[in-house]
KOLDREN-185563 format. One record per residue (C-alpha): residue number from 1; x, y, z. Coordinates in Angstrom, 2 decimals, always signed. Layout:
BEGIN
NUM:X:Y:Z
...
This chain:
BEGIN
1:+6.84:-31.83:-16.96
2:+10.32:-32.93:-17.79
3:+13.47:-32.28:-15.29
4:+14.55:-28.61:-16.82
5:+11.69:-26.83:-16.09
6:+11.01:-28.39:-12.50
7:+14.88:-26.78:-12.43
8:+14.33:-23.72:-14.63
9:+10.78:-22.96:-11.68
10:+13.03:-23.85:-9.28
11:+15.29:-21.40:-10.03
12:+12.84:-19.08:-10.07
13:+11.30:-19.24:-6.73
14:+15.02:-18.66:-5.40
15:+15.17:-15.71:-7.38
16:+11.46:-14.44:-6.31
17:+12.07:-15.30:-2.51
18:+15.64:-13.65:-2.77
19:+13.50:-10.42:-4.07
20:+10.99:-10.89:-1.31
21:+13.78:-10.68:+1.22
22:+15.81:-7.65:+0.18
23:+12.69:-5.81:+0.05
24:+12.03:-6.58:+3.82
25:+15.25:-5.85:+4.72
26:+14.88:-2.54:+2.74
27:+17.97:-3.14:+0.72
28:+18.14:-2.40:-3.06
29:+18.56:-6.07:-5.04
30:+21.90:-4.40:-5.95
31:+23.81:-7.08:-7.99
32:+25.91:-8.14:-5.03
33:+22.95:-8.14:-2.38
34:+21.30:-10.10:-4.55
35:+23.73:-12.92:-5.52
36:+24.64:-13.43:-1.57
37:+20.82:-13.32:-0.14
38:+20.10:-15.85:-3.82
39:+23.34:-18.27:-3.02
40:+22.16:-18.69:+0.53
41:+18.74:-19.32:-0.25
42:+19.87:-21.73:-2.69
43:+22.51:-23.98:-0.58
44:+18.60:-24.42:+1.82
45:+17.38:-25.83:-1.07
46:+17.32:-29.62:-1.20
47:+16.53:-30.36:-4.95
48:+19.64:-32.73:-5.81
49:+19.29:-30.90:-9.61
50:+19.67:-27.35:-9.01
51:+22.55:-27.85:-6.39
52:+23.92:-30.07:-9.24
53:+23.22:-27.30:-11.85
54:+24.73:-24.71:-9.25
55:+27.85:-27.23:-8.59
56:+28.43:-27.52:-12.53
57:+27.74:-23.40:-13.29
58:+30.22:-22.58:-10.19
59:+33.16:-21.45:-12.35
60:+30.89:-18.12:-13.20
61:+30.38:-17.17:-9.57
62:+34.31:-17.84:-8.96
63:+34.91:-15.68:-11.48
64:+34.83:-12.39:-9.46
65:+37.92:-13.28:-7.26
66:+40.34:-13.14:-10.97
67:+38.15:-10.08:-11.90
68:+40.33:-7.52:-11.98
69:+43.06:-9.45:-14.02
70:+40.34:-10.48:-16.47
71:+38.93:-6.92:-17.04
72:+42.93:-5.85:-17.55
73:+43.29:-8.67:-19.87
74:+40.54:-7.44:-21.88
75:+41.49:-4.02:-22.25
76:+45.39:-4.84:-23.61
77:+43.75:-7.27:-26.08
78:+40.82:-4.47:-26.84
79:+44.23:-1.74:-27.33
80:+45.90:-4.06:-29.51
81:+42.90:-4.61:-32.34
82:+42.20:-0.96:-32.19
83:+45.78:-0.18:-33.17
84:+46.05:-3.35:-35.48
85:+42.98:-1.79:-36.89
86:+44.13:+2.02:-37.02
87:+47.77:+0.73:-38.83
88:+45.37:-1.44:-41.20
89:+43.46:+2.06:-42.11
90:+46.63:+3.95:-42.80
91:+47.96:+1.27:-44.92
92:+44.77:+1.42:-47.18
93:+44.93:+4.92:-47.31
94:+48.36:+4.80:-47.90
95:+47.76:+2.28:-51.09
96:+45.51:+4.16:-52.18
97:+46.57:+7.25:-52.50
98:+49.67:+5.70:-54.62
99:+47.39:+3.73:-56.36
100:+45.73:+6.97:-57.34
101:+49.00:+8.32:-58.71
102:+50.07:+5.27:-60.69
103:+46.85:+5.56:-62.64
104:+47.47:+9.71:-63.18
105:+50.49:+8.77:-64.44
106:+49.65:+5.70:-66.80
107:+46.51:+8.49:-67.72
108:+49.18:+10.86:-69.08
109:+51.11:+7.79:-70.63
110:+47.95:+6.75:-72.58
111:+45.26:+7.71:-74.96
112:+42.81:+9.03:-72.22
113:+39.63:+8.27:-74.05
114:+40.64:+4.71:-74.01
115:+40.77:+4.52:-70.09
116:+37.99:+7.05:-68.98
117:+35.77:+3.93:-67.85
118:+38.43:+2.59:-65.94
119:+39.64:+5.75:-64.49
120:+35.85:+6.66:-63.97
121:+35.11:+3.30:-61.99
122:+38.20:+3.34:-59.98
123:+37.53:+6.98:-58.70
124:+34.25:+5.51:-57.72
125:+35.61:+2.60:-55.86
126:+38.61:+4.97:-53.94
127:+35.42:+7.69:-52.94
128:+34.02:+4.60:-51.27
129:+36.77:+3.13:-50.33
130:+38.18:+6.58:-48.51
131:+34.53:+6.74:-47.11
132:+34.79:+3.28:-45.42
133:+38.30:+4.12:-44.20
134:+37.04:+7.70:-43.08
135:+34.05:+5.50:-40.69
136:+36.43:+3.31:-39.19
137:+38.56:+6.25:-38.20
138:+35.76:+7.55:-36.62
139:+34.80:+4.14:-34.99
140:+38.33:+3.93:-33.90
141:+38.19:+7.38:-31.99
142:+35.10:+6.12:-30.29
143:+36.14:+2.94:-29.22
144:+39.38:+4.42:-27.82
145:+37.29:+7.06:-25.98
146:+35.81:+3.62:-24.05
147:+38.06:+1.72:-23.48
148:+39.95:+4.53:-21.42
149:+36.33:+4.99:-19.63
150:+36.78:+0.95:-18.89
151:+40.37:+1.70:-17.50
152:+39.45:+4.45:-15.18
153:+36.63:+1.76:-14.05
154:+38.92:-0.82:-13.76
155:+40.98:+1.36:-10.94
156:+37.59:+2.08:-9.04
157:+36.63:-0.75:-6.02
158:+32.86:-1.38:-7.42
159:+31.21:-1.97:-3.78
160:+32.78:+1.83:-2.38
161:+33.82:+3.99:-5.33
162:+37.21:+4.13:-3.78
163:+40.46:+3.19:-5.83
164:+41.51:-0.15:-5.91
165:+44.60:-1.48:-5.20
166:+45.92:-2.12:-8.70
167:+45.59:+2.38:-8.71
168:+47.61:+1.87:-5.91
169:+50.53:+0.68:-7.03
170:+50.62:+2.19:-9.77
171:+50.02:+5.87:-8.26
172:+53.06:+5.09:-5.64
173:+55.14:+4.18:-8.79
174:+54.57:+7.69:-10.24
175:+55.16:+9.56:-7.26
176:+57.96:+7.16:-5.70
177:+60.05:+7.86:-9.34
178:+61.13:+11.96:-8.03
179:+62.18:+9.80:-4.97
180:+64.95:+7.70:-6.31
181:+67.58:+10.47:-5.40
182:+65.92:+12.34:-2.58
183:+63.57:+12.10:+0.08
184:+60.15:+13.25:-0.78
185:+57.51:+14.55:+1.42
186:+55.32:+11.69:+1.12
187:+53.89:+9.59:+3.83
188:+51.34:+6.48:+3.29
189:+48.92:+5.45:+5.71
190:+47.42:+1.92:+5.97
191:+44.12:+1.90:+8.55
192:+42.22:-0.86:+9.29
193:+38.30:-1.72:+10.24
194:+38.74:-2.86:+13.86
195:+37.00:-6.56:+14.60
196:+35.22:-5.91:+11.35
197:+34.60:-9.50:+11.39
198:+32.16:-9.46:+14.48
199:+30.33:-6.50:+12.54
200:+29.44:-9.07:+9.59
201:+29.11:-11.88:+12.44
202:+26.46:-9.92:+14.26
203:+24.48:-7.73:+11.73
204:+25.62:-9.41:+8.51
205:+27.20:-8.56:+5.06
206:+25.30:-6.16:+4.29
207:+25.90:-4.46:+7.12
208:+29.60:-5.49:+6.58
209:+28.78:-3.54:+2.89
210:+27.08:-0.60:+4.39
211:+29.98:-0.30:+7.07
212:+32.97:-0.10:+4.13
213:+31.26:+2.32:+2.06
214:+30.20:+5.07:+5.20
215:+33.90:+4.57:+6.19
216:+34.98:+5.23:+2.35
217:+32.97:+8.41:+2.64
218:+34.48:+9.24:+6.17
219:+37.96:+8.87:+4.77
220:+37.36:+11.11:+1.96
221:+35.27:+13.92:+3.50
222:+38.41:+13.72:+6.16
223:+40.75:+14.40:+3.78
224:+42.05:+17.86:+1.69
225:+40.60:+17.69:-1.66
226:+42.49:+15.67:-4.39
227:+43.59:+13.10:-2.10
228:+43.06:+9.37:-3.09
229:+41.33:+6.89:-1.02
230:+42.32:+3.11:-1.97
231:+40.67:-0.21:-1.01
232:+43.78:-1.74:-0.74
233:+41.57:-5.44:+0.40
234:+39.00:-6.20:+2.56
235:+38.07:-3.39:+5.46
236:+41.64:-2.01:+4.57
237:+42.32:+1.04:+3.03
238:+45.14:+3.19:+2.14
239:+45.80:+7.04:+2.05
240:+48.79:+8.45:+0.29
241:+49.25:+11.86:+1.79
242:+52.31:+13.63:-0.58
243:+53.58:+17.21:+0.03
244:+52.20:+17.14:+3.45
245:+54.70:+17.63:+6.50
246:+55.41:+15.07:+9.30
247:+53.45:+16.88:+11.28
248:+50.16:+18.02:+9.47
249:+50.08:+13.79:+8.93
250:+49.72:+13.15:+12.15
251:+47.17:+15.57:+12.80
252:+45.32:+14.32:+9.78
253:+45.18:+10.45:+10.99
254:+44.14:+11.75:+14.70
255:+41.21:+13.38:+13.19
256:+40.62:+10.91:+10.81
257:+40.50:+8.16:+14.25
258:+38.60:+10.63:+16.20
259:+36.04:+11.36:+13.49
260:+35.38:+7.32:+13.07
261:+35.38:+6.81:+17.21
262:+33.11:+9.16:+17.29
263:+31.14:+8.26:+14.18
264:+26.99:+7.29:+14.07
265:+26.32:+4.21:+11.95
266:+22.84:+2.83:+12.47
267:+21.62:-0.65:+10.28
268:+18.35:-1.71:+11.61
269:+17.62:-0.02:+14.69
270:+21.23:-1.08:+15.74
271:+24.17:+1.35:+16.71
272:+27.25:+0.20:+14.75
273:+30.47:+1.28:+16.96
274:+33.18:+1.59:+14.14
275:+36.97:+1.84:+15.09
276:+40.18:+2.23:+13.29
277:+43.53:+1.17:+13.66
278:+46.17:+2.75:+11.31
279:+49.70:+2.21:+10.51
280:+51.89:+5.24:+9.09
281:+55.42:+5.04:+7.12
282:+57.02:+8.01:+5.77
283:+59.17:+7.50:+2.32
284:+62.63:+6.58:+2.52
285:+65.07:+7.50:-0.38
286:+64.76:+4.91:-3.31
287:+61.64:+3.05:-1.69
288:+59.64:+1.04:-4.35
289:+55.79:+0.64:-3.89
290:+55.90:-2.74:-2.58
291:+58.61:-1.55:+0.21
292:+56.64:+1.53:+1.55
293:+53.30:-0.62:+1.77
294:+54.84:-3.39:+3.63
295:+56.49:-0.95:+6.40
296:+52.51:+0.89:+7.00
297:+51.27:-2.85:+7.12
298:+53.94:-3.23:+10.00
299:+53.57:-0.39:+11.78
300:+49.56:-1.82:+11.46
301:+50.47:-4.68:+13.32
302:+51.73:-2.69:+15.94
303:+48.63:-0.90:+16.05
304:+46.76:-3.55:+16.68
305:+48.97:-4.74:+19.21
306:+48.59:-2.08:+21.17
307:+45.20:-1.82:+21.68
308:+43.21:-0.64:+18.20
309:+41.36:+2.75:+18.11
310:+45.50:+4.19:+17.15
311:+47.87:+4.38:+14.85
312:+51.78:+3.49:+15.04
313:+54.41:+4.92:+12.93
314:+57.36:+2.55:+11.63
């Protein structure tokens, strides 16, 4: 038995014991259950090859952290063949169609018996020709039709559904560009998993998992319908609460507190107490994105500062 397959079974038994355990645990080998329960069964292992192989094939699992840039890479490049390809289509039709009239022309020009072979097998050649171009058209509708299914994907946080951060920005740069010359009613909330880390310290990352997507859900069912819920980065997440008064957004993040204080999260027979802290801003005339963010993530601080389980208004 040579090295690679004492590797390869290796490898193997990781995987099967990594199954064995998310099954006891009664968690579904979702892709990211599965590669933190596999990646800590494999740093127990002491077979110098596989944590070699794992060392040398650590660029994949790295990859995750430049995700979102990679995916966004993608999809410019992907938009830029499709309309290299769609301007290549036109331009055949295009040449065609001239090339079509040229030969009417040179038809009327010359004794048509003489040509009828020619004309005959060029009409067959422009039929399939136009028939091509007329499948690659259609290809080209599809392929757009996906690739704006990727981008709305590419907004969405994959572990709770909610927006990322990247939808973030780019939703406050909408809305924030009626604000350059007046004051909009617009206030943005940042709120905060309080001592989130002693949740994963205690119960573990799944738990950790199972904690950020209840509190996703919690945020959104507290919330009037329409209104965007964004990761904005670990157990942070951002509501952007426009048209609303001063006064209806206060009454919105005291629920939204109260509802969480008050909030049953059980993982394992165990009682998960879940508070939030929150930070609010309201927009100021010519803010930018970055500018209305920062002064929520201040008044956070505060927040914290004062106790957690409140919010604090910059």
């Amino acid at each position: 038995m040579n090295k690679q397959t004492t590797v390869s079974d290796t490898i193997c038994r990781i995987g099967d014991e990594t199954f064995d355990k998310l099954k006891s645990l009664s968690v579904p080998p979702y892709p990211k259950y599965y590669y933190e329960v596999f990646m800590e069964t494999l740093h127990k292992c002491e077979d110098s090859e596989v944590i070699e192989l794992s060392k040398k094939f650590g660029y994949l699992f790295a990859m995750g952290e430049n995700g979102e840039a990679l995916v966004e890479s993608s999809l410019t490049l992907a938009k830029e063949s499709l309309e290299n390809f769609h301007d290549t289509s036109k331009n055949i039709r295009q040449l065609s169609k001239e090339q079509g009239v040229e030969l009417t022309q040179y038809q009327n020009e010359h004794n048509p018996a003489q040509i009828a072979n020619l004309l005959t097998m060029f009409s067959t050649f422009q039929e399939q020709l136009l028939g091509e171009l007329q499948s690659a058209e259609e290809t080209i509708v599809r392929l757009r039709r996906n690739i704006e299914d990727l981008e709305r994907e590419s907004n969405i946080d994959p572990l709770t559904k909610a927006y990322n951060r990247k939808a973030l920005m780019h939703d406050l740069k909408d809305i924030l560009s009626f604000g350059q010359d007046r004051k909009l009613d617009l206030h943005v909330a940042l709120l905060d998993a309080d001592d989130f880390k002693c949740i994963n310290d205690q119960f573990g990352h799944i738990a950790g998992d199972k904690t950020l997507i209840y509190l996703t859900k919690l945020l959104q069912s507290s919330l009037r319908r329409g209104t965007r819920v964004y990761r904005y980065g670990g157990e942070e997440f951002v509501i952007i609460l426009n048209r609303m008064t001063h006064n209806d957004t206060l009454k919105t993040l005291e629920r939204i507190l109260k509802e969480a204080s008050e909030s049953k999260l059980f993982y394992k027979g165990n009682n998960i107490h879940l508070t939030l802290s929150a930070g609010l801003t309201s927009h100021r005339q010519g803010d930018t994105p970055e500018e209305i963010v920062d002064r929520a993530d201040k008044a956070l601080y505060n927040a914290k500062q004062d106790g957690k389980n409140c919010f604090r208004e910059e």
